[in-house]
C-alpha positions in Angstrom: -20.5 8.5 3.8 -17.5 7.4 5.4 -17.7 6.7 9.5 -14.6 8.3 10.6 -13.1 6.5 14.3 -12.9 9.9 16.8 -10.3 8.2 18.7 -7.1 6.6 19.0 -8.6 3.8 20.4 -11.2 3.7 18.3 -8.9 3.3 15.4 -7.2 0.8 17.0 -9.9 -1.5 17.5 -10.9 -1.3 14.3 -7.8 -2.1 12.9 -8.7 -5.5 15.1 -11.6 -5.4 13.9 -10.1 -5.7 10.2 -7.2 -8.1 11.6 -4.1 -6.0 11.6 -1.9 -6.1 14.3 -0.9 -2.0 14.7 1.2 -1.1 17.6 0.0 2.3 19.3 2.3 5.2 17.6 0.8 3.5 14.1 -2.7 3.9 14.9 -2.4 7.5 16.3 -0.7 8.5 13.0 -3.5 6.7 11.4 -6.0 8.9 13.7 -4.6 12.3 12.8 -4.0 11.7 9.2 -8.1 11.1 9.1 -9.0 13.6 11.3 -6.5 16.4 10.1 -7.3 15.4 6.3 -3.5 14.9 5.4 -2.0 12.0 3.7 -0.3 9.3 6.0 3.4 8.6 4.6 4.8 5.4 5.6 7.9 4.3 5.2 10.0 0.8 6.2 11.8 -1.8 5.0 9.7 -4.3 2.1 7.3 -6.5 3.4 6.2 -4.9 6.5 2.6 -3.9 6.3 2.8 -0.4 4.7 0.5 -1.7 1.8 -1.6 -3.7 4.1 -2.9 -0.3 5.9 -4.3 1.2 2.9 -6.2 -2.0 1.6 -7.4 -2.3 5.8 -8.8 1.5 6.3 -10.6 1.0 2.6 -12.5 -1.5 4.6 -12.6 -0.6 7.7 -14.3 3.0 5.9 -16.0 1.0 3.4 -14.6 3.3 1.0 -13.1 2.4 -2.6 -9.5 1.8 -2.7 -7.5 3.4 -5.7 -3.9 2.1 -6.1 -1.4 4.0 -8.4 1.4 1.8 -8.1 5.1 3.9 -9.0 7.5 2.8 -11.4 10.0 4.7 -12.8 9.1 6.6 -16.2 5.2 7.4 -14.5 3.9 10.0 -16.2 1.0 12.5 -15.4 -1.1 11.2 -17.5 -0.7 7.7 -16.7 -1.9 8.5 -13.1 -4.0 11.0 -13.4 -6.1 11.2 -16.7 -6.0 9.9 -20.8 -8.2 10.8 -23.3 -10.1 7.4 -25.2 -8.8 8.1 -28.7 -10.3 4.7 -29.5 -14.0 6.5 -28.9 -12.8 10.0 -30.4 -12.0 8.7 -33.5 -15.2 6.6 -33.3 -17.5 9.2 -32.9 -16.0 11.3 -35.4 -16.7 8.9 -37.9 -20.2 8.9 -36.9 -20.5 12.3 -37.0 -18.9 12.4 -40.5 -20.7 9.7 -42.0 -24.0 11.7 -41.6 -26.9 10.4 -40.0 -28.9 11.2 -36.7 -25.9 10.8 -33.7 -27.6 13.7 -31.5 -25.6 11.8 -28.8 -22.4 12.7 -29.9 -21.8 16.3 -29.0 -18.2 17.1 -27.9 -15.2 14.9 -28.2 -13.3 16.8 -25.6 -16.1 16.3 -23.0 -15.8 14.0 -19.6 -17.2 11.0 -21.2 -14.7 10.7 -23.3 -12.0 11.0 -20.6 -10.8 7.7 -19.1 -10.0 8.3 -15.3 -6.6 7.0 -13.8 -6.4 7.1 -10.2 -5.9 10.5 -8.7 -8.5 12.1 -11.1 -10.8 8.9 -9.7 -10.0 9.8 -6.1 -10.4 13.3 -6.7 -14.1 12.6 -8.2 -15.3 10.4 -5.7 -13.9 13.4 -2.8 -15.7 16.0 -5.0 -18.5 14.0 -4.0 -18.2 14.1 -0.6 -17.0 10.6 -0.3 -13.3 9.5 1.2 -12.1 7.1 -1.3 -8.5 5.5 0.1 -6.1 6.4 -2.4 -2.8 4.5 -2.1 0.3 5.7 -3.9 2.5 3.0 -3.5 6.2 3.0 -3.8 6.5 6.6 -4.2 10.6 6.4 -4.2 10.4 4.2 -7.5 8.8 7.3 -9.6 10.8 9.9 -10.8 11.2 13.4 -8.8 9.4 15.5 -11.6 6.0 13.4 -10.5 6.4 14.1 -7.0 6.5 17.7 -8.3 3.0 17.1 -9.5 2.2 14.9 -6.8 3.4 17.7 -4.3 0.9 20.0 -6.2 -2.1 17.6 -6.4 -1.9 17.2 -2.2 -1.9 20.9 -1.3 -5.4 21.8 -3.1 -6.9 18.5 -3.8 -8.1 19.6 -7.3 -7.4 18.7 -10.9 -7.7 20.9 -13.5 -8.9 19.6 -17.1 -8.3 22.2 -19.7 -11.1 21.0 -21.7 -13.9 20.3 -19.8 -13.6 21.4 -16.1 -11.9 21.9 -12.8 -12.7 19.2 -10.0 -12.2 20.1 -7.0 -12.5 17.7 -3.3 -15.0 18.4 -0.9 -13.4 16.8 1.5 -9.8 15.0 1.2 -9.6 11.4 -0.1 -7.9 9.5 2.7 -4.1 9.1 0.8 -1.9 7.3 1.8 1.9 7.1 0.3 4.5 4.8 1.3 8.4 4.5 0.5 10.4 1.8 0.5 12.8 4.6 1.0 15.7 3.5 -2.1 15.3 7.1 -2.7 14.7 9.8 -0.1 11.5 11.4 -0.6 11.5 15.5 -0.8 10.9 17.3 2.1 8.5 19.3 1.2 6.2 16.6 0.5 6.6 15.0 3.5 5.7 18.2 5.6 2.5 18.0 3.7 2.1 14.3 5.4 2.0 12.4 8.6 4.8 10.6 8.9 5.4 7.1 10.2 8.1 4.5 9.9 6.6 0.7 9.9 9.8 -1.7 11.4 10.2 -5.0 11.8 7.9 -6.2 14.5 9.6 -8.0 17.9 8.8 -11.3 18.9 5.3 -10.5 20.5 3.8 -8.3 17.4 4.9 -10.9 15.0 3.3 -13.8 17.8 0.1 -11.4 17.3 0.5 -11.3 13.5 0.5 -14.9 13.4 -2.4 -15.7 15.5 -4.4 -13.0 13.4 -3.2 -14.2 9.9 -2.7 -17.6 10.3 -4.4 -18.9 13.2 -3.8 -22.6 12.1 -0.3 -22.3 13.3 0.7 -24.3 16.4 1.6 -21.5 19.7 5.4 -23.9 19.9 5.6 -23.5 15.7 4.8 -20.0 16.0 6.8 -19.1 18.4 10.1 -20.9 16.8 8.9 -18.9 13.4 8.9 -15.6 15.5 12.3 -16.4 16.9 13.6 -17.3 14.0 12.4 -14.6 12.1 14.3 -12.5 14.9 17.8 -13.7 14.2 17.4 -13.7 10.5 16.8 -9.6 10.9 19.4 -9.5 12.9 22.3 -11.3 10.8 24.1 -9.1 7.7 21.9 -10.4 4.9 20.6 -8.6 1.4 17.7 -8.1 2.1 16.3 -9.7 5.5 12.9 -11.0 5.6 9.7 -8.7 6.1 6.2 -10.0 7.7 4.8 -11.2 4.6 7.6 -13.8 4.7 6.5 -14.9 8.0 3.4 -15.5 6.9 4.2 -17.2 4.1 6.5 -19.5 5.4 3.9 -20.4 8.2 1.5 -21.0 5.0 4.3 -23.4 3.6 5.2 -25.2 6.8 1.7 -25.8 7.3 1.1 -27.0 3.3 4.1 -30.0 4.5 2.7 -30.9 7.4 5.5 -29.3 9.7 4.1 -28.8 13.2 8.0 -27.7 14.8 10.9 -26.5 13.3 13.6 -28.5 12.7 17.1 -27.9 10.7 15.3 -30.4 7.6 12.0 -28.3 7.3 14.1 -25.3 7.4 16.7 -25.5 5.1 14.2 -26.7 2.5 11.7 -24.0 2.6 14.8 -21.1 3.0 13.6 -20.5 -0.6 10.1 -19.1 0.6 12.1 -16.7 3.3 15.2 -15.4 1.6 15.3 -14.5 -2.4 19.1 -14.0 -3.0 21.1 -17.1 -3.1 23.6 -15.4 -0.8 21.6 -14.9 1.9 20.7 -18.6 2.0 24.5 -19.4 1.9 24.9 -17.6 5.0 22.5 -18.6 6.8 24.0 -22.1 6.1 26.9 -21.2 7.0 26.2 -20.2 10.7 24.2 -22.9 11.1 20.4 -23.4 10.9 19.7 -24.8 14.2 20.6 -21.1 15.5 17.7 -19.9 14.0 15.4 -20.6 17.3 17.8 -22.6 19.8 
């Protein structure tokens, strides 16, 4: 059974505990969402950690994680449940070839149900267990899911026409996030607790660093922070997110780099910026502005 924190500090050491750096209006979102039993919606830019809280309360409950990632074209029964034709067909042929196969009773019964993620969640809830189910990039799927989806959240049951309703004993711990290239509709948001992720200033991200990649020099990782700054600041595509931080620290430390310096920089912009444009501007106004 799950060990639920009772308060906001509580949650917040955990999330320590399990290495994220959460400022304090994340982890009391993170507290009510648990003790309320709604889903926690997160929204923010790419890259920021709205992934990484999911993955972090799945340990820090020890509870399974379940990830449905969105795409556009998801179906229902892509996410929720498919029958195994392969083993229908199978045991059809044993029952027609004759024979003692006592164990094959009904086709249409669970075990021959394969279980995609929300019917998984819902199962392990109907258990009394609080699996973390992550629905990741909800704004990629198509609105007639979140229709479903909108549905699925109010009750926390899933109906199976041939075999039987499930029902949660307690709510899975859900947790949706939006990268937001599509506003999400209201009225599944009212059904959440809602939290926007930013950018973190130069102090989270000094905290990130020393978490995630304690390796890093305190002068290298403050330059990285600083320059990690300016690039969010400046008009670019699509400006860098944490997991570009950490990755460039990672790639710094892979060349031996111990301080920034306009070389080091403009031959890793690659593992920073992914549009060729971006890189031209930053060029352009000059590298060595990055943390002078």
């Amino acid at each position: 059974m799950s060990v639920i924190p009772e308060t906001v500090d509580a949650v917040q050491e955990a999330l320590v505990a399990q290495r994220y750096v959460a400022d304090r209006h994340l982890a009391v979102a993170i507290h009510l969402a648990l003790q309320m039993g709604r889903p926690l919606f997160l929204e923010g830019e790419a890259g920021v950690g709205k992934t990484e809280v999911a993955k972090v309360l799945a340990s820090m409950l020890d509870e399974e994680l379940i990830r449905l990632q969105c795409y556009e074209g998801l179906d229902v029964a892509h996410a929720l449940y498919e029958w195994d034709y392969a083993r229908q067909m199978l045991a059809i042929r044993l029952l027609e070839s004759g024979g003692d196969h006592a164990e094959v009773t009904d086709i249409m019964s669970r075990e021959f149900l394969v279980a995609r993620p929300l019917l998984r969640a819902i199962e392990l809830a109907a258990q009394g267990r609080r699996p973390v189910l992550l629905i990741d990039e909800l704004d990629r799927a198509d609105e007639e899911f979140e229709a479903y989806l909108l549905e699925l959240l109010s009750d926390f049951q899933v109906t199976i026409p041939e075999v039987e309703t499930v029902k949660a004993v307690v709510p899975p711990v859900v947790v949706i996030t939006s990268n937001r290239t599509r506003e999400i509709h209201d009225a599944l948001k009212r059904r959440c607790i809602y939290h926007w992720i930013d950018y973190p200033d130069f102090d989270r991200e000094m905290a990130i660093l020393r978490q995630k990649a304690p390796e890093v020099d305190e002068e290298l990782a403050a330059q990285l922070s600083s320059a990690m700054t300016v690039l969010r600041n400046m008009d670019l595509f699509k400006p860098p997110g944490v997991a570009e931080t950490l990755d460039w620290a990672g790639a710094l430390r892979i060349l031996g780099v111990h301080e920034l310096d306009a070389d080091a920089v403009d031959e890793t912009l690659g593992v920073v910026l992914k549009y060729q444009e971006d890189v031209e501007r930053v060029r352009a106004a000059g590298i060595d502005e990055l943390w002078s």
